[in-house]
C-alpha positions in Angstrom: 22.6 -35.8 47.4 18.5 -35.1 48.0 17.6 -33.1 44.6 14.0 -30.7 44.2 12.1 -30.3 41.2 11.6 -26.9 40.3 9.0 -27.0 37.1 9.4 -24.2 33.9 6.4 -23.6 31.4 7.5 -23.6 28.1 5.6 -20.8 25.8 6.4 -21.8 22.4 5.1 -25.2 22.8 1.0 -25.5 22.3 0.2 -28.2 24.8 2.2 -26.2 27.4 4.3 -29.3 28.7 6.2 -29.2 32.0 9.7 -29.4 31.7 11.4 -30.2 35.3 14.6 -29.3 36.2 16.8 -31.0 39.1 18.4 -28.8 41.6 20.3 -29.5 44.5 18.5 -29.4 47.6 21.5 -27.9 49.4 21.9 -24.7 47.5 18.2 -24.4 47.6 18.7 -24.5 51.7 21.4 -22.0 51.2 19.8 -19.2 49.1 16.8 -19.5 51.0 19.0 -19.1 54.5 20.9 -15.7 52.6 17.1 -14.3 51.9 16.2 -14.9 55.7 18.8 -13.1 57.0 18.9 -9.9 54.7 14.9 -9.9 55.9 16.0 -10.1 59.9 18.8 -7.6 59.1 16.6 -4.9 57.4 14.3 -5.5 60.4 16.6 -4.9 63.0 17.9 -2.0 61.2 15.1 -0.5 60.1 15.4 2.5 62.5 18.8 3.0 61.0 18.4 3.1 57.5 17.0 5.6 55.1 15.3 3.7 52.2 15.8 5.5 48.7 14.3 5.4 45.8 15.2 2.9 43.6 16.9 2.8 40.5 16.9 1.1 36.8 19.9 -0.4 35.4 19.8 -1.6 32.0 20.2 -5.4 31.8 19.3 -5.5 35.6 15.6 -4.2 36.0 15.4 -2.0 39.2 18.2 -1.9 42.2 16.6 -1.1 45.3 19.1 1.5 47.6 19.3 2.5 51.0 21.5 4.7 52.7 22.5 4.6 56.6 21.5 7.0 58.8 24.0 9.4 61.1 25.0 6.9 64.1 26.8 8.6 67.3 28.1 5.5 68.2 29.5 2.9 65.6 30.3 0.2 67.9 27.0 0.2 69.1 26.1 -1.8 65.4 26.1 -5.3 66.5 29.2 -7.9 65.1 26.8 -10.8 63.6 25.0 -7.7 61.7 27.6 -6.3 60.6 28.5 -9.9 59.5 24.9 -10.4 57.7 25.4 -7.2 55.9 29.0 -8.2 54.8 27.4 -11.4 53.3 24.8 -10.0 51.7 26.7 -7.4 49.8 29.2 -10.4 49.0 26.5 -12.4 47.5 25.1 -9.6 45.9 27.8 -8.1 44.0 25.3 -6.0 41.2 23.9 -3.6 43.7 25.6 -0.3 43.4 28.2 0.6 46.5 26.4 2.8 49.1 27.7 6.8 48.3 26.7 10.4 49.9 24.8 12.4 47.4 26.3 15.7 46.3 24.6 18.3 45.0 25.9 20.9 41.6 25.0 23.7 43.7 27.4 22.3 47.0 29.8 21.5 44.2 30.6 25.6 43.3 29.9 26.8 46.8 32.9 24.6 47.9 35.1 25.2 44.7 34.2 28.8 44.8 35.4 29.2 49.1 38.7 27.4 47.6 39.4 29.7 45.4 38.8 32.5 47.7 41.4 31.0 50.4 43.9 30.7 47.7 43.7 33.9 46.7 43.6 35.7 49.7 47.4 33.6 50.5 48.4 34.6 46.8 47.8 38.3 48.4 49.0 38.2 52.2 52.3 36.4 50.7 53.1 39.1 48.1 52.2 41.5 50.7 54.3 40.0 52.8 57.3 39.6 49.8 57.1 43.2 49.1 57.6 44.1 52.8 60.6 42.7 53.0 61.7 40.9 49.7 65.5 40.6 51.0 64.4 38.2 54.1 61.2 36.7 52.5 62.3 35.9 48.9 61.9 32.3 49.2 58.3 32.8 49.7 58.1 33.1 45.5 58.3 29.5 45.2 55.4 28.6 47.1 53.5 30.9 44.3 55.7 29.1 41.6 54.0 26.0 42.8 50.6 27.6 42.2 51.1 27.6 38.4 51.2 23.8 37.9 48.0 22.5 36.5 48.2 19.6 39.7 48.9 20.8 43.2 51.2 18.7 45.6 48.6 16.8 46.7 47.2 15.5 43.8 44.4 17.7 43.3 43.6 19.6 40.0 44.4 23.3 40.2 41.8 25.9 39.2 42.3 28.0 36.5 41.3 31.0 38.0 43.6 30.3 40.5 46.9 29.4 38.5 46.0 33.4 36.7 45.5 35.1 40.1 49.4 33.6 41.1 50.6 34.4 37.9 49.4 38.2 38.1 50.6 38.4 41.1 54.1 37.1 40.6 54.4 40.0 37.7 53.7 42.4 39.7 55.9 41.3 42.4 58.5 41.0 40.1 58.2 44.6 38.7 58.4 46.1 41.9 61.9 43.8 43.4 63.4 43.2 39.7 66.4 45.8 39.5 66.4 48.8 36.7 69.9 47.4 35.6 71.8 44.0 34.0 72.7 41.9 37.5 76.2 40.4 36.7 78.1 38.1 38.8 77.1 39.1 42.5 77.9 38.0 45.6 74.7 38.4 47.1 72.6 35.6 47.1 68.8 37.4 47.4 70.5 39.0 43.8 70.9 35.5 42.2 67.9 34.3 44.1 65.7 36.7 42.2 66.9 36.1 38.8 66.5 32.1 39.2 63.2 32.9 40.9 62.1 34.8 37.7 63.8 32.4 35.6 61.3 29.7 36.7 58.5 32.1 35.5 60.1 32.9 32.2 59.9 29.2 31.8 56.6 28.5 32.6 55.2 31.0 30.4 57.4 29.7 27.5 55.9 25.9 28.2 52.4 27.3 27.9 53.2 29.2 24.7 55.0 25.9 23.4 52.4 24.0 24.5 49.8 26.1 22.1 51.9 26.4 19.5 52.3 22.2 19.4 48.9 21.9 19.2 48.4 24.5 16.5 51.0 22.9 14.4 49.1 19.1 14.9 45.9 21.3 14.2 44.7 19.7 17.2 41.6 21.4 19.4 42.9 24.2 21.8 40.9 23.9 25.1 39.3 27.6 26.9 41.7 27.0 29.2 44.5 27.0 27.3 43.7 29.7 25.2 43.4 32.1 28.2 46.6 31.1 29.7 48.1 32.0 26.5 46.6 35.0 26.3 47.7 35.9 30.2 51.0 35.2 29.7 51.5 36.6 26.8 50.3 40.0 28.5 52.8 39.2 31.6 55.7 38.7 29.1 54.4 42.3 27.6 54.3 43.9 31.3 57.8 42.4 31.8 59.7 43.3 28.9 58.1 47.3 29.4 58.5 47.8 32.8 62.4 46.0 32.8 63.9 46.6 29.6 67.5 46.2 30.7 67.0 43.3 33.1 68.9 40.4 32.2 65.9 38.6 30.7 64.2 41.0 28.4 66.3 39.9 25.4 64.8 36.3 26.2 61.3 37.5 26.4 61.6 39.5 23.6 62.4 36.4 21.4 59.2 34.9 22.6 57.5 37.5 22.1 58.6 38.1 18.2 57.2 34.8 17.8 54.1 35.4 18.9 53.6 38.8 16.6 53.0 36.3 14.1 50.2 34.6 16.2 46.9 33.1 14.5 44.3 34.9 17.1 44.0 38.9 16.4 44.2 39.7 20.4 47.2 38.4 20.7 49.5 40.2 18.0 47.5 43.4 19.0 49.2 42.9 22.5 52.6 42.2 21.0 52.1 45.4 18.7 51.5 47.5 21.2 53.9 46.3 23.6 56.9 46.8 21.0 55.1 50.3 19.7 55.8 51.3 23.6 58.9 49.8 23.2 60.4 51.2 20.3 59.3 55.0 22.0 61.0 54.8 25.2 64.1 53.1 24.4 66.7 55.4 25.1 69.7 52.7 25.0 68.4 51.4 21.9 69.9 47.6 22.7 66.7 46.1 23.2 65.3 47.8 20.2 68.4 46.7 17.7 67.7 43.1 19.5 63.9 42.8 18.4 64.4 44.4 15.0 66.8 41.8 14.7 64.6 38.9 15.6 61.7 40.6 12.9 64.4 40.8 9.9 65.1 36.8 10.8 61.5 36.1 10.9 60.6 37.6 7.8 63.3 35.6 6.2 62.1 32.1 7.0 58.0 32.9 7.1 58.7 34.9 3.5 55.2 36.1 3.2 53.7 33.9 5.3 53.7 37.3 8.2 50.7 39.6 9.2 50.3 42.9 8.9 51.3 43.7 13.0 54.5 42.4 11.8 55.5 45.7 9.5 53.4 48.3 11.1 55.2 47.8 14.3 58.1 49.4 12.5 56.3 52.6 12.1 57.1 53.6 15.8 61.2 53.3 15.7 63.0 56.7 16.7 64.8 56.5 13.0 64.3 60.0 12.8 66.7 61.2 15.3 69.4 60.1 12.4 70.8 63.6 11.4 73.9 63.8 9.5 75.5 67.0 10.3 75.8 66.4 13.8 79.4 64.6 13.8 81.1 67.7 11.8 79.3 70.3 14.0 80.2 68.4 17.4 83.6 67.6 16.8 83.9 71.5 15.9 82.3 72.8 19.1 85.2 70.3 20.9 87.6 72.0 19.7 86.7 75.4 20.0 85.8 74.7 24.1 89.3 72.5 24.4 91.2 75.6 22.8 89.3 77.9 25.0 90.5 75.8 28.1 94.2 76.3 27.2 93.8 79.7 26.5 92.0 80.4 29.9 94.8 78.4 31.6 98.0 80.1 30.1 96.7 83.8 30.5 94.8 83.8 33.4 97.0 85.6 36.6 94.1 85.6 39.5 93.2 82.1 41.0 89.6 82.8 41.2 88.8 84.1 37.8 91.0 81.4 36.7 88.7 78.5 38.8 85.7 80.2 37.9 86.8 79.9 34.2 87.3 76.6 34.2 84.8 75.3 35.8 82.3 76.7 33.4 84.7 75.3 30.5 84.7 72.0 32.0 80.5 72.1 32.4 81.0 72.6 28.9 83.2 70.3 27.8 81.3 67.8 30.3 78.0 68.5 28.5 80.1 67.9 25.5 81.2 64.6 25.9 77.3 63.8 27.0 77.0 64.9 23.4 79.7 62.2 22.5 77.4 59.4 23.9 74.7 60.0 21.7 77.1 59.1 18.4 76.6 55.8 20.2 73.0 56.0 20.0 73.2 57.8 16.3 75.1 54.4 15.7 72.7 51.9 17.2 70.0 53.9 15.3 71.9 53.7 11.9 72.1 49.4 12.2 68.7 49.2 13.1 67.7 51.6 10.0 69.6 49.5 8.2 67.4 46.5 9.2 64.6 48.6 8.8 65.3 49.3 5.0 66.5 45.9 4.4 62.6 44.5 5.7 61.0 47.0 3.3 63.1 46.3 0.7 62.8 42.7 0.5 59.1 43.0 0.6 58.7 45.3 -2.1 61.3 43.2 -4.7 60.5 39.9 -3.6 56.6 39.7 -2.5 54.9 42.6 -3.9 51.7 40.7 -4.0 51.6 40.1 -0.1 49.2 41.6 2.8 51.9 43.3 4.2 52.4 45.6 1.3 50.0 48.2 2.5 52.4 48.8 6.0 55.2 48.5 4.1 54.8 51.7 2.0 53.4 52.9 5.1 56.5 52.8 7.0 58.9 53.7 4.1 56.9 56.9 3.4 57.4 57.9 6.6 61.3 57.3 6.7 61.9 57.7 3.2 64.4 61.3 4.0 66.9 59.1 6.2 67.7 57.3 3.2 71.0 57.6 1.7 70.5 59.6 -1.9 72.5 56.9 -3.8 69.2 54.5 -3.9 66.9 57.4 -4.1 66.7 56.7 -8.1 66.2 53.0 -7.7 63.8 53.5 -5.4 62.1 55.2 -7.4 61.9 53.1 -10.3 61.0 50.0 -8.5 57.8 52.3 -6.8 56.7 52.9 -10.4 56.9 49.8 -11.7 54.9 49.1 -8.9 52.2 51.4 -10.0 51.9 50.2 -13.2 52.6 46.3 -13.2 50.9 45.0 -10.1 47.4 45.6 -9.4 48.0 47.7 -6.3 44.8 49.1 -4.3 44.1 52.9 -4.3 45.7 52.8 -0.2 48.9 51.3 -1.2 49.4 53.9 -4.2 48.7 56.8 -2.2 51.6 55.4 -0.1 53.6 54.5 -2.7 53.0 58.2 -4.2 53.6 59.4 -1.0 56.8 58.1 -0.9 58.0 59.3 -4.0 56.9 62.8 -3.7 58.8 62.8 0.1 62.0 61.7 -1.4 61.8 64.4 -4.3 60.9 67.3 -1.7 64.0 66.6 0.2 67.9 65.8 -0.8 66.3 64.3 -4.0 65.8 67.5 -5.5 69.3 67.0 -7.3 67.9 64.3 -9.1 66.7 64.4 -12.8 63.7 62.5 -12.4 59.7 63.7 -14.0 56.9 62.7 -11.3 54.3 63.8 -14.0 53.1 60.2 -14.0 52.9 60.1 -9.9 50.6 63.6 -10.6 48.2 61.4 -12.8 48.1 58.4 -10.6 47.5 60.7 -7.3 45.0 63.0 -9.4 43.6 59.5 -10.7 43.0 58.3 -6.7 41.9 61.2 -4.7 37.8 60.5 -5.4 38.2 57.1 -3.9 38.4 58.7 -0.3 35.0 59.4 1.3 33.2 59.2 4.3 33.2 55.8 5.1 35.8 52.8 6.3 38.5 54.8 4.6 38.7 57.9 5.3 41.3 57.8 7.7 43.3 58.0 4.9 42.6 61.9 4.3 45.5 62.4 6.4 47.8 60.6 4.2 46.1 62.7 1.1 46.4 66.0 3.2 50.8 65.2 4.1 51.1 64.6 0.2 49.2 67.3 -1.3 51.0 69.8 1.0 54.4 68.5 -0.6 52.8 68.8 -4.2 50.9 72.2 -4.3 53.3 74.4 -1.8 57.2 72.4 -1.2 57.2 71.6 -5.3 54.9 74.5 -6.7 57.2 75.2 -8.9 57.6 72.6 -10.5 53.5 72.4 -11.0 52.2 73.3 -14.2 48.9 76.0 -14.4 46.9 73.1 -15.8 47.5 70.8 -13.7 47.6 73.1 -10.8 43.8 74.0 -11.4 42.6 70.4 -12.0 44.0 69.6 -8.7 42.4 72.3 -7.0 38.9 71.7 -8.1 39.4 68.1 -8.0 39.9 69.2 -4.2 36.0 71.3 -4.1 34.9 68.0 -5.5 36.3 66.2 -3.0 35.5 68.5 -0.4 31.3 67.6 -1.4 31.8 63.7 -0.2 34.7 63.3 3.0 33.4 64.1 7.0 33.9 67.8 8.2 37.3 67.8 9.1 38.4 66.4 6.3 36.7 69.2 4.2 38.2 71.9 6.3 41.5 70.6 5.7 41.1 70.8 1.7 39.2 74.2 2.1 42.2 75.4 3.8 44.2 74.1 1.8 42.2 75.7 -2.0 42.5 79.2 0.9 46.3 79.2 0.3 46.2 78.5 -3.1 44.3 81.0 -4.2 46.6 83.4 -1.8 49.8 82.2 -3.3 48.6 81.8 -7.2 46.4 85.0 -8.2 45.7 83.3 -11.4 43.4 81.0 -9.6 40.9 83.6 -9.7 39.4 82.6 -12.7 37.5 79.2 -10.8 35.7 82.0 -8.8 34.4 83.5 -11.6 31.0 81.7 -13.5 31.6 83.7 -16.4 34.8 83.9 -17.5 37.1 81.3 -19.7 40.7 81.1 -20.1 41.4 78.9 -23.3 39.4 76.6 -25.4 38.1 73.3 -24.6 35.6 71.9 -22.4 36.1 70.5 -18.8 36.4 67.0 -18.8 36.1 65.7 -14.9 36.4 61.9 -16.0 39.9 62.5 -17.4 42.7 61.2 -15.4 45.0 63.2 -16.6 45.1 66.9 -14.8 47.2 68.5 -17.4 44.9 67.6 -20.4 41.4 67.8 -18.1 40.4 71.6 -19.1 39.8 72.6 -15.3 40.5 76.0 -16.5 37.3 76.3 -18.4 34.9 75.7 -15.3 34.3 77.2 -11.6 34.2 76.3 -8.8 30.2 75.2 -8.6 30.8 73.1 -5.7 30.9 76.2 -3.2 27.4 77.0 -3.6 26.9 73.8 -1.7 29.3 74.1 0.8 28.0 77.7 1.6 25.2 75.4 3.2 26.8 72.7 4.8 25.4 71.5 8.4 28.7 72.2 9.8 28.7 76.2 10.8 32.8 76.4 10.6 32.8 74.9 6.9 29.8 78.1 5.9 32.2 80.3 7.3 35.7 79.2 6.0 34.4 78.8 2.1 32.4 82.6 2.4 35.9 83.8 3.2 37.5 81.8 0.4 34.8 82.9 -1.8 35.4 86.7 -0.3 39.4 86.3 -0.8 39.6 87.0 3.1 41.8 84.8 5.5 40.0 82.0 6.7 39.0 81.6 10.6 41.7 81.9 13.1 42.0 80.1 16.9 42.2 81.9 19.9 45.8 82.7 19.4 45.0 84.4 16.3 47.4 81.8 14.3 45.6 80.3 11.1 45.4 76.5 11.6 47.4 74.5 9.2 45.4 71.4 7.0 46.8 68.8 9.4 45.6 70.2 12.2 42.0 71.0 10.7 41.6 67.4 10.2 43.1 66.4 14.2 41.4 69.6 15.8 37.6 68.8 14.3 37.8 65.3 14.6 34.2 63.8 14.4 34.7 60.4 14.1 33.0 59.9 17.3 29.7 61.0 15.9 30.1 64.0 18.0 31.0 67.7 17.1 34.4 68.2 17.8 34.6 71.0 19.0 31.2 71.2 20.5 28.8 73.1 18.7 26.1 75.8 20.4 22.5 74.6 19.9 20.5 77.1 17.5 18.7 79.8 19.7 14.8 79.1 20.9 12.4 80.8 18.2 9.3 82.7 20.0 6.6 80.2 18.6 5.7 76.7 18.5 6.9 74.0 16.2 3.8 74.1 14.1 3.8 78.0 13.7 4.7 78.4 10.1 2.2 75.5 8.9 -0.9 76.6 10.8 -0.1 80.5 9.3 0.6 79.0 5.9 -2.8 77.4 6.0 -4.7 81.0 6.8 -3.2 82.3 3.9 -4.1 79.6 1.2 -7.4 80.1 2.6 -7.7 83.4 2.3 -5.9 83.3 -1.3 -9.1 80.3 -2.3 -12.1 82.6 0.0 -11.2 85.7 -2.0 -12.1 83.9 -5.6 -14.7 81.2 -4.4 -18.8 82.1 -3.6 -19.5 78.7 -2.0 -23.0 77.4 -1.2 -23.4 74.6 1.5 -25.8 71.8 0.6 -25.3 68.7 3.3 -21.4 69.0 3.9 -21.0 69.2 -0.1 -20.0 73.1 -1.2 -20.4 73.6 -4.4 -17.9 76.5 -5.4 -18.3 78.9 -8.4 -15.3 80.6 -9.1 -15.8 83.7 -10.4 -14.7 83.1 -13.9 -18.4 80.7 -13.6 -16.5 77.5 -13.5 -18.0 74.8 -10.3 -15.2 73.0 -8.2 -16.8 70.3 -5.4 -15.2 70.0 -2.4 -16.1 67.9 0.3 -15.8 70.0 3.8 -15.2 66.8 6.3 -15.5 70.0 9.0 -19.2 69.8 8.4 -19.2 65.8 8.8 -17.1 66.3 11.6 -19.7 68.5 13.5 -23.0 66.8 12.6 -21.3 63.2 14.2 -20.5 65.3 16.9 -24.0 66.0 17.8 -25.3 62.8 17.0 
């Protein structure tokens, strides 16, 4: 075998030696036969190649690339080209494969036309569904299919796309889904549609799952994922509202329970609402009982692990329809109408008196047992306030301490006179103990107070129990409203001390009956306008209904010793009756033009202003009718008149007359812009009159 020398410099050695290498001739022969026929190849084809630029690989230097030009006809390229190419890219396996350049911008043009064709099907096939869903139903599984994160054909499905079908699908399903429970049918589209919504119902539940895995593995929750939780979450809510009594609302419900307790704010404010909606317009009161239920179960393993949307949800059940009187007074009305039938029937002698008797007896009777129905719903509604009241409960024993507190006193204030009067005194007690053992904040006592005062004002009144130390806590809280964050709750303030001064007034002391009432003028000085209108109103009626009220009108006058002591918490001890009412003088010129005119008519001992229909507004509807938390008057109030002369009218004439007032008692002399004035008592004053400068630059 012939062998070349191929000679290598060494650079490390001084006297540069030549170090030569042996190689085989033949593979010399070989490379230098590849190298000839990539050049002939490029040559022929130079007409049919576009030469790009090249690029640098690291570890390879720079890669020379071409790309073929558009050729009409590919049998025209030539076999032993095509052959030298083949062998060149086989010898050459570093070079990168020859690919078509996509731009970003081609990239979204043709993801966005996808999009576009799939959701224009999504629409012509529910269109088509909802024409005739009897004949078409099958149709809902080709939109089923567009759910899946993968299509059929292995290609990624866009997420704008998977929301558009499941939209869709909801709204298809609210319009074919029946009002009623579908039991066993014979009809197949029946059957058809509840497997068809089935398979929904079970995607959405994957997706939730899906989040809730990752949560618990505190592993990172993708955009995507996120807003597919939140869409079906808000399908689930449209669902359950527009089919309550379909077969799967108990199902979705469930889920939904679940997800009241979510981490992210948006989504528990869409399960809150959805059940506040609920919880309204429920008439059969199954689904209601059902979710109630699922809460109470909740509750029990979370403990007080829950948030707030949890309890406060509970605020909108229809417990108040509970009336207990309504069994004795409808089973007497039954019996009246049934003895009036048999009456009607033995003594009657003409056939059509007799049938026009009766039927009106039996519209009656009829209507009657309609009326017999609702001591189903009086039942369903007595379980779930029994759940209700077992929630409440077990928060305020077991986890006193917890965020959910707050609601919680909420909600039992407002269905405190639907419980039973056997736990009214335990109740009670444990709200006191409350007050004074756990550091409560000045919201949860004023529901707490609330409470208390509610159950006293109604069957409680039996009981033997002394609220004075709920009068010193509420006296104690009512400066902590004002008109910031928290004056929403003036309304709560308003409900209670309407139950204190007017439902219990007599069991109010004077004392403390005048501390609360200019406690109230106080507060009147630091809440927004509506809020003062309510207390105004409500100091009006006292003053109407308790004559010796008189004397805080009155700057001179003192009943009793002592001295008024604002800072005491205690109204009975506080000495109220030894001041006025002082804070009048600045409400008589408040910026709102209804509060001037309501505390002049207090002041005056005149009714304060009536609406249209000449009936004086109550407190409650002071503080809904002039609501201004929109930074607007509500209602709207007429801009002052326009005055005859400019804004500047009263400055420029009050300048003339200190001028005149200074001229009449000053002999000036002028000496280069610098008067020298002698009053006439012979004292000098200089002034400097930049008039006088003024003019002399002006000439200049």
């Amino acid at each position: 075998m012939s062998k070349s020398t191929i000679g290598v410099v060494t650079k490390n050695n001084p006297r540069l030696k030549k170090i030569v290498l042996q190689v085989p001739t033949n593979m010399t022969e070989d490379i230098e036969e590849v190298y000839r026929k990539t050049v002939l190849t490029e040559i022929n084809n130079q007409e049919e190649v576009n030469h790009l630029l090249p690029i640098k690989v690291k570890g390879k230097g720079l890669i020379s690339r071409s790309a073929p030009k558009h050729v009409e006809d590919d049998a025209s390229v030539s076999s032993p080209d095509h052959e030298n190419e083949q062998f060149a890219e086989d010898m050459f396996e570093d070079t990168p494969s020859e690919q078509q350049v996509v731009s970003l911008a081609d990239m979204l043009l043709k993801r966005d036309e996808e999009i576009r064709e799939k959701q224009f099907f999504i629409g012509t096939t529910c269109a088509a569904i909802l024409e005739n869903p009897e004949a078409r139903i099958e149709n809902i599984g080709v939109l089923l299919d567009l759910l899946n994160e993968v299509n059929r054909d292995g290609s990624i499905n866009f997420l704008a796309v998977r929301k558009t079908a499941m939209l869709s699908l909801v709204e298809v399903f609210k319009d074919i889904v029946p009002e009623y429970r579908v039991g066993i049918v014979d009809k197949e589209h029946e059957k058809l549609k509840k497997d068809t919504l089935a398979r929904l119902l079970k995607h959405m539940e994957g997706i939730t799952s899906k989040y809730t895995r990752k949560l618990r593995h505190s592993e990172k929750q993708t955009i995507e994922t996120r807003h597919l939780l939140e869409m079906s979450v808000q399908c689930m809510c449209d669902l359950v509202l527009a089919h309550p009594y379909f077969n799967f609302s108990p199902n979705i419900v469930q889920l939904l329970v679940l997800m009241l307790n979510n981490t992210k704010e948006i989504i528990r404010k869409m399960v809150h609402s959805c059940f506040s909606s609920l919880f309204k317009t429920d008439a059969r009161l199954d689904l209601t009982h059902h979710t109630v239920r699922h809460i109470n179960m909740l509750i029990k393993k979370k403990q007080r692990n829950v948030f707030p949307e949890m309890i406060s949800c509970l605020k909108n059940l229809q417990i108040h329809r509970i009336n207990m009187n309504d069994d004795k007074l409808l089973e007497a009305k039954k019996q009246k109408l049934e003895k009036q039938k048999s009456y009607v029937i033995n003594m009657s002698r003409k056939e059509r008196k007799r049938k026009k008797k009766l039927q009106e007896l039996e519209k009656d009777i009829f209507e009657t047992k309609a009326e017999e129905s609702k001591q189903v719903v009086r039942r369903k509604l007595t379980e779930i306030s029994k759940l209700t009241f077992m929630i409440y409960f077990k928060i305020l024993k077991c986890y006193p301490d917890s965020k959910v507190l707050s609601v919680t006193l909420e909600g039992l204030s407002k269905f405190a006179h639907t419980i039973n009067i056997d736990f009214f005194a335990d109740l009670v007690e444990l709200l006191n103990n409350l007050l004074e053992n756990v550091e409560l904040g000045y919201r949860e006592q004023l529901h707490c107070i609330q409470t208390v005062f509610i159950i006293l004002s109604g069957q409680g009144e039996v009981l033997n129990i002394d609220p004075a130390r709920f009068y010193s806590h509420f006296y104690k809280n009512l400066l902590y409203v004002n008109a910031g964050k928290n004056h929403d709750d003036m309304q709560t303030i308003l409900k209670t001390l309407d139950i204190i001064l007017f439902k219990r007034r007599r069991n109010v002391t004077y004392h403390r009956y005048v501390s609360f009432v200019k406690r109230l003028s106080t507060l009147c000085l630091q809440v927004l306008p509506n809020g003062s209108l309510g207390l105004i109103s409500l100091i009006r009626s006292c003053m109407h209904m308790n004559q010796q009220l008189d004397i805080l009108l009155d700057t001179e006058a003192v009943v009793g010793s002592g001295k008024f002591d604002p800072f005491n918490d205690e109204p009975e001890f506080a000495n109220a009756n030894c001041t006025a009412l002082y804070e009048s003088s600045c409400l008589a010129r408040h910026y709102h033009p209804t509060i001037r005119k309501m505390i002049k008519n207090v002041l005056n001992g005149s009714d304060t202003v009536p609406i249209n229909s000449g009936r004086t507004l109550t407190p409650d509807e002071y503080y809904t009718n002039y609501d201004c938390s929109e930074m607007v008057f509500n209602p709207e109030i007429l801009p002052p008149t326009k005055v005859k002369y400019g804004k500047n009218y009263q400055t420029t004439i009050g300048r003339q007359i200190l001028r005149k007032k200074i001229l009449k008692n000053v002999t000036t002399t002028i000496m280069d812009g610098t008067q020298i004035d002698k009053l006439k008592d012979g004292s000098k004053v200089l002034f400097y009159d930049y008039f006088v400068e003024y003019v002399k630059m002006s000439k200049v």
